[in-house]
N, CA and C atoms as a LAMMPS dump frame, in Angstrom:
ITEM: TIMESTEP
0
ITEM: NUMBER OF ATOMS
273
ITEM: BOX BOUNDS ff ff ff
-5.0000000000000000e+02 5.0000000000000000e+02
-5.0000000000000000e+02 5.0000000000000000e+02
-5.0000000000000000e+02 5.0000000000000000e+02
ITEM: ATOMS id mol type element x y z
1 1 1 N 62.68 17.641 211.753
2 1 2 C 63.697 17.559 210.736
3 1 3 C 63.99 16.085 210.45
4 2 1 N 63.844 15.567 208.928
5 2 2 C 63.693 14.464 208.918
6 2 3 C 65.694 14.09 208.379
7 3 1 N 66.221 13.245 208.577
8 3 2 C 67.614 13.184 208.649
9 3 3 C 67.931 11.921 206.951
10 4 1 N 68.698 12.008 206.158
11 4 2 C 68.658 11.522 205.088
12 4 3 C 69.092 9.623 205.095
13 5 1 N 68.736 9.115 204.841
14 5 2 C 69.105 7.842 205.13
15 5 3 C 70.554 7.705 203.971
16 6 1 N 71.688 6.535 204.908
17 6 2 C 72.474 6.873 203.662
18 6 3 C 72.252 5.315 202.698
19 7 1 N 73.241 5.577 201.726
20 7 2 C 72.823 4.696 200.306
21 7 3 C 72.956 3.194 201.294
22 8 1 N 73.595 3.084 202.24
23 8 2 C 73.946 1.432 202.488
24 8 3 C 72.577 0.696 203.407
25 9 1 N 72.101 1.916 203.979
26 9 2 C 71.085 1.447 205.016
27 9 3 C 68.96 1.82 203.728
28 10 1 N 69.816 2.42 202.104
29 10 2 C 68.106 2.566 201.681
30 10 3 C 67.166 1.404 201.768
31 11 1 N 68.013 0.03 201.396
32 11 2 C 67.44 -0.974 201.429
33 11 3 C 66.677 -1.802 202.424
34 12 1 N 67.195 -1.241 203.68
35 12 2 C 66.759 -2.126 204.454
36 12 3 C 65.566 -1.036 205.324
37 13 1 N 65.423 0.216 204.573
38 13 2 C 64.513 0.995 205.716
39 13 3 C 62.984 0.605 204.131
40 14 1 N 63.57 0.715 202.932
41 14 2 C 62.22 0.217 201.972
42 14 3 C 61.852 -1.255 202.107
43 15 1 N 62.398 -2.115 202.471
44 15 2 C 62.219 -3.643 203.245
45 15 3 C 61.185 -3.589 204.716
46 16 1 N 61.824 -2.351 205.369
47 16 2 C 61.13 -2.08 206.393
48 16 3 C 59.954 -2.209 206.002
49 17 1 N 59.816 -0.953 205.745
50 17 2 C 57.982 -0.154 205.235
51 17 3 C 57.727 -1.032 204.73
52 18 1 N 57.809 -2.143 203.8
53 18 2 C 57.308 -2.971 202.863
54 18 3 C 56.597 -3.874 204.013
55 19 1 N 57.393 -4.621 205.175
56 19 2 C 57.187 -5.425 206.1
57 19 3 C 55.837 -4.738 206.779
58 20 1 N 56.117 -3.724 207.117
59 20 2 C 55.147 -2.656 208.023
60 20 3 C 54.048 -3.168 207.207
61 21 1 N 53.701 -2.44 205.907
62 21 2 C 52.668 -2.454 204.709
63 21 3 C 52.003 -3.814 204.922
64 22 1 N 53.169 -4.68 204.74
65 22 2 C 52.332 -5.979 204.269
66 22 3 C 51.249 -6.645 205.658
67 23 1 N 52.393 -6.53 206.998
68 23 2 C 51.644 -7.23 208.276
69 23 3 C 50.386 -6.104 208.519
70 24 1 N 50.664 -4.841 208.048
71 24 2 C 49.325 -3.791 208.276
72 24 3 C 48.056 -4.585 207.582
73 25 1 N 48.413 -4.366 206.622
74 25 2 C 47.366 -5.304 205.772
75 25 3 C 46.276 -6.498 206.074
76 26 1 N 47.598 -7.392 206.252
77 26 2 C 47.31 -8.754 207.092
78 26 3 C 47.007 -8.454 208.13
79 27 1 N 46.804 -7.557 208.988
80 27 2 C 46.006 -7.78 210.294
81 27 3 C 44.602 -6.89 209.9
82 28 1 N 44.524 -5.898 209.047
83 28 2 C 43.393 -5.564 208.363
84 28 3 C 42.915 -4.374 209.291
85 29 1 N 44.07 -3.51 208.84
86 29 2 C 44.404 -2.339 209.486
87 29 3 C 44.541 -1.351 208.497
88 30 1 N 43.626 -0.049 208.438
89 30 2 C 43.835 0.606 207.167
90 30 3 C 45.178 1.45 207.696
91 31 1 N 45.828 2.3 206.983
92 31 2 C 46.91 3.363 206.965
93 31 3 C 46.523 4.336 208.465
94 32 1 N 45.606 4.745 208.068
95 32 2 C 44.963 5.922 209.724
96 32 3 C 44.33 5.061 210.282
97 33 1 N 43.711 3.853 210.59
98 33 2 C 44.139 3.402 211.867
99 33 3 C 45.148 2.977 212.327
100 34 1 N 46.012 2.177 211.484
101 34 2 C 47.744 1.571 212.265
102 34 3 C 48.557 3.197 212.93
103 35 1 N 48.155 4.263 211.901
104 35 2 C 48.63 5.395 212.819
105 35 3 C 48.119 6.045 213.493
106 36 1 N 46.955 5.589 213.974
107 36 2 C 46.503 5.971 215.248
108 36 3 C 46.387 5.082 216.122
109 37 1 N 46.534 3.903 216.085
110 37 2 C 47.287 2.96 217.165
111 37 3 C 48.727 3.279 217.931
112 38 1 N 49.359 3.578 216.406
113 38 2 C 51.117 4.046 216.889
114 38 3 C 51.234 5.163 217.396
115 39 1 N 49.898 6.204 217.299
116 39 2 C 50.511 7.761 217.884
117 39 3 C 51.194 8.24 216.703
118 40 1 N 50.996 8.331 215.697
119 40 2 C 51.771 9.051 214.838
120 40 3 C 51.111 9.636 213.369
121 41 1 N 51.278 10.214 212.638
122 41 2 C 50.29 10.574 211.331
123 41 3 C 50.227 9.808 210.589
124 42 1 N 49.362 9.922 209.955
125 42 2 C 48.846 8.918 208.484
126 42 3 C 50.307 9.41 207.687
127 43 1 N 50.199 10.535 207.076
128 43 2 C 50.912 10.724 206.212
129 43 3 C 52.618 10.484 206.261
130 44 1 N 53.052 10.296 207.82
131 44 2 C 54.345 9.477 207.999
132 44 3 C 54.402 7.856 207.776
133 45 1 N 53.325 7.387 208.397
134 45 2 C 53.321 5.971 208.233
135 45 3 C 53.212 5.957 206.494
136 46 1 N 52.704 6.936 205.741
137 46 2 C 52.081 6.744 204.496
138 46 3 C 53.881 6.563 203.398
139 47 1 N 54.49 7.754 204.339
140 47 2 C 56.092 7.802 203.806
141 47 3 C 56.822 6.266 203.902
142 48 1 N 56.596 5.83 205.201
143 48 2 C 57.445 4.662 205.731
144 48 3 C 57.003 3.788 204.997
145 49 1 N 55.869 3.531 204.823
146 49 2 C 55.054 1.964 203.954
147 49 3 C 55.532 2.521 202.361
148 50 1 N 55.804 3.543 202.045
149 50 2 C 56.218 3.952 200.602
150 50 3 C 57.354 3.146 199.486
151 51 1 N 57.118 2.247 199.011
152 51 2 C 58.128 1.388 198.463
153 51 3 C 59.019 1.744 197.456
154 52 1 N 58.884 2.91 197.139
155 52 2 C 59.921 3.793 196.532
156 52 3 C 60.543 4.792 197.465
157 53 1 N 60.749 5.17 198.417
158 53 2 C 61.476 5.966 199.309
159 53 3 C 61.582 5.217 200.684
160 54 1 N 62.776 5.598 200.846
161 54 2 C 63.384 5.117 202.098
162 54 3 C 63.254 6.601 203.127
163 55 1 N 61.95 6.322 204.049
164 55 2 C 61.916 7.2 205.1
165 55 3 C 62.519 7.266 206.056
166 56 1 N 63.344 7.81 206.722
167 56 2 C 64.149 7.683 208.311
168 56 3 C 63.066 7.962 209.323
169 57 1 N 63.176 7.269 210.238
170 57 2 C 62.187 7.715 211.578
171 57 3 C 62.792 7.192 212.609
172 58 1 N 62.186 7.392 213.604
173 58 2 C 63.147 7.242 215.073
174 58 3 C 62.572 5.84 215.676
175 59 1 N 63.844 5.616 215.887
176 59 2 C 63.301 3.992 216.766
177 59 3 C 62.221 3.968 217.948
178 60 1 N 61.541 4.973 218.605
179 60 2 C 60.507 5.45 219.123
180 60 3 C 59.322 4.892 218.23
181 61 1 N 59.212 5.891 217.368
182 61 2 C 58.051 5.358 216.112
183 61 3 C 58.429 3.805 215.482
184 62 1 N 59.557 3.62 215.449
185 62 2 C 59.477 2.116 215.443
186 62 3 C 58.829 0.87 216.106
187 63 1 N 59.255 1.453 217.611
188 63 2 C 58.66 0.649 218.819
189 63 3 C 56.778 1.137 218.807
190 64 1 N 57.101 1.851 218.376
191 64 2 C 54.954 2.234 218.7
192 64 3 C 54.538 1.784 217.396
193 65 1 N 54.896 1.25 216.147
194 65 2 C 54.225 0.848 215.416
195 65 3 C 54.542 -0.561 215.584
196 66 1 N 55.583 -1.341 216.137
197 66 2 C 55.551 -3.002 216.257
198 66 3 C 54.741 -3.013 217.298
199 67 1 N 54.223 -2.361 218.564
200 67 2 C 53.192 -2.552 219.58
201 67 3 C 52.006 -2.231 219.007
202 68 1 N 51.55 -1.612 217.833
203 68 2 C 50.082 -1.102 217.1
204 68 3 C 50.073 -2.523 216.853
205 69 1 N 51.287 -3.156 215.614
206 69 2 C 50.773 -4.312 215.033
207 69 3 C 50.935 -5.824 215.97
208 70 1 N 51.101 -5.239 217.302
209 70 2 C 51.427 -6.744 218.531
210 70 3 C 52.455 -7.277 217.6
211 71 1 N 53.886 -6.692 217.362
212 71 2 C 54.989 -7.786 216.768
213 71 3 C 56.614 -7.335 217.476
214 72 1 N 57.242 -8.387 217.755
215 72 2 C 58.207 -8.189 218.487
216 72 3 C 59.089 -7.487 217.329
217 73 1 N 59.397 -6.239 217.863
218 73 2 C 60.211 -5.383 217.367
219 73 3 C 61.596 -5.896 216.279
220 74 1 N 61.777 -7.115 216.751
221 74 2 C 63.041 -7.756 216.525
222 74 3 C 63.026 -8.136 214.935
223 75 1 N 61.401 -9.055 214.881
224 75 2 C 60.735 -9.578 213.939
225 75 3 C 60.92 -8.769 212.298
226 76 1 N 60.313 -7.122 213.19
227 76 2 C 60.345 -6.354 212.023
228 76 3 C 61.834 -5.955 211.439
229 77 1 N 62.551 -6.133 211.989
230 77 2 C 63.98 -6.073 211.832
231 77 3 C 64.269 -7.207 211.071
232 78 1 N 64.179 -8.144 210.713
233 78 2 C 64.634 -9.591 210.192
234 78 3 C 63.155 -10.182 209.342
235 79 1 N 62.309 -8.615 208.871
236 79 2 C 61.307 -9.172 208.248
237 79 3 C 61.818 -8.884 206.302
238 80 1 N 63.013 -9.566 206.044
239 80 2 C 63.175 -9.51 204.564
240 80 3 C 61.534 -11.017 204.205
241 81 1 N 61.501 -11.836 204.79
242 81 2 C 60.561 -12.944 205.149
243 81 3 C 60.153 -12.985 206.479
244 82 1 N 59.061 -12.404 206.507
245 82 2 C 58.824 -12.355 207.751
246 82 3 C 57.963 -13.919 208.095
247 83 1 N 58.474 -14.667 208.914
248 83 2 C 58.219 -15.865 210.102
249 83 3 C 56.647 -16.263 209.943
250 84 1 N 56.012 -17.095 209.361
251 84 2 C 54.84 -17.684 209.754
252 84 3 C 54.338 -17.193 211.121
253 85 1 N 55.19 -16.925 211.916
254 85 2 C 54.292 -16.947 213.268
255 85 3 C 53.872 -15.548 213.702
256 86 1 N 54.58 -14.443 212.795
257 86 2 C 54.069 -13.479 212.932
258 86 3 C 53.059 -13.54 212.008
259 87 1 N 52.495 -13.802 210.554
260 87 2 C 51.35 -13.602 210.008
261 87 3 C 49.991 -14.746 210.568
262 88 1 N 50.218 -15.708 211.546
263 88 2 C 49.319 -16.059 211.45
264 88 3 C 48.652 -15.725 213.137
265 89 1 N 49.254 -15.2 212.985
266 89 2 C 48.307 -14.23 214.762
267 89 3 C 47.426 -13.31 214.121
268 90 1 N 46.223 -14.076 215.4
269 90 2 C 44.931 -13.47 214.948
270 90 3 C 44.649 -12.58 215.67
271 91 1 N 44.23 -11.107 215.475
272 91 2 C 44.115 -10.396 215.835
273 91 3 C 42.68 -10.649 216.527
């Protein structure tokens, strides 16, 4: 049961996914592999990276997709700009 995000927090869960999307990318990770690194489905990660919907997911799947992409959890939290030092780690 997926739980509705409310209007104050849409922004910062489509900021999320956007962050997710972009460092996925940049480490050159398609959609089904980053979610099969994280343990979780394509088609959720596919919701979360979705830049028109704000997906809710559990800080669980949070923590297993900043360990897929090696990024301190914190990072993705404070990724409106995410830090040079997370995009230039080489995988």
């Amino acid at each position: 049961m997926s739980k509705d995000v409310s209007f104050k927090n849409r922004d910062r869960f489509i900021q999320l996914g956007i962050a997710i999307s972009t460092l996925r990318k940049m480490r050159g990770l398609s959609q089904e592999g980053l979610a099969e690194q994280a343990g979780i489905s394509r088609s959720l990660l596919s919701a979360i990276e979705a830049p028109n919907i704000a997906k809710a997911f559990s800080l669980e799947v949070f923590y297993d997709i900043a360990d897929a992409l090696e990024v301190d959890p914190a990072d993705l939290i404070t990724a409106s700009v995410l830090p040079d030092r997370i995009f230039n780690k080489q995988k």
